[in-house]
N, C-alpha and C positions, 0 to 999 in steps of 0.2 A: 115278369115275376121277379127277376135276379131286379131289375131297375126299383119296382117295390119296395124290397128287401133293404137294398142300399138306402132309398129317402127316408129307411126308418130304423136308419142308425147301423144297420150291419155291414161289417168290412167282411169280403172274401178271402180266409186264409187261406185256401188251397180247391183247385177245382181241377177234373178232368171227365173229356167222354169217353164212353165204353159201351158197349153190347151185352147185359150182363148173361152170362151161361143160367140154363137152367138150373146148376148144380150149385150156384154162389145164388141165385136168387132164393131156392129153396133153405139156404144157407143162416143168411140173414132175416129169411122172416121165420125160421126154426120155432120162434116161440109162439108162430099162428098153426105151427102146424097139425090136423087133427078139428080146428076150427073152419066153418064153412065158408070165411073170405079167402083161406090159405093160398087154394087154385088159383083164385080170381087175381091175388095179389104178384105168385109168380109168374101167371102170364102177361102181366101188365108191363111188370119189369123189363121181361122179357122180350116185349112186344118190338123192340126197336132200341137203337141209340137212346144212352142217358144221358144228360148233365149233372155230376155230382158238386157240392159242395158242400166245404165246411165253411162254417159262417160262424162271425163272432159279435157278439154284441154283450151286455149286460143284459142279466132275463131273455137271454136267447132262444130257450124252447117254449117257454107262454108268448112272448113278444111276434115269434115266427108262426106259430099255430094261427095265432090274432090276425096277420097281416093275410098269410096262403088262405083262409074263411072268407077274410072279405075280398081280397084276391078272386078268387073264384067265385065268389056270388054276384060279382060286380059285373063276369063274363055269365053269369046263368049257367055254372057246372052242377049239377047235382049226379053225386056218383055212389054209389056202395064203395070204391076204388077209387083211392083219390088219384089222381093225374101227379100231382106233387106230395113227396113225401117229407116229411121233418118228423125228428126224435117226438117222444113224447111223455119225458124225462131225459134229466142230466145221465142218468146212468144208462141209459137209451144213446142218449148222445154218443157217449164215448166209447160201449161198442160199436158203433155205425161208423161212426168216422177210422175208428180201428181195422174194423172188418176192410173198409176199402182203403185205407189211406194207411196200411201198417207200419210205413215210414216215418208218421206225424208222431211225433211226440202227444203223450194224452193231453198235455196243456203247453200249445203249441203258444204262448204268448208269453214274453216277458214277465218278470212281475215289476211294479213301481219299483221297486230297489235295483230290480237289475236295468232300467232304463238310466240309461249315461245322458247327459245334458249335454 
């Protein structure tokens, strides 16, 4: 998946694994809570080690959505619970990568002006 991600333009800003607690998974999907995938979602999380990352691209969360679909249909996953997670908005994004990565700056990249030659 991460090898995907990269052939289609995204750099890895920042990544690490973890185990997440039931009380940080319940955490972050806070806003399914009350809905019938909620459970589904935090036992998934849960279920084992994760690989987390932030990832950068331009059009990062339609571009990411696009590649983890065909990603998955290519393996024949069909899930109520996806296997892989990405934002699903900017403003998505950047609680997520908050939540776990509270270190990162919200725009962890340069801008053109601040890039020195």
């Amino acid at each position: 998946v991460v090898v995907d991600l990269m052939n289609n333009g995204f750099a890895v800003v920042k990544s690490k694994e973890l185990t997440v607690s039931e009380v940080r998974a319940e955490g972050f999907y806070a806003s399914q809570r009350g809905k019938p995938l909620f459970r589904k979602l935090v036992k998934q999380m849960t279920s084992g080690s994760s690989v987390l990352l932030v990832l950068c691209r331009r059009e990062a969360v339609t571009t990411c959505a696009a590649v983890l679909r065909r990603r998955m249909g290519k393996m024949g996953i069909k899930s109520d619970v996806p296997l892989v997670h990405s934002s699903v908005s900017d403003s998505a994004a950047e609680f997520e990568v908050g939540y776990f990565f509270p270190d990162l700056p919200s725009d962890p990249l340069p801008s053109q002006d601040q890039i020195a030659d």
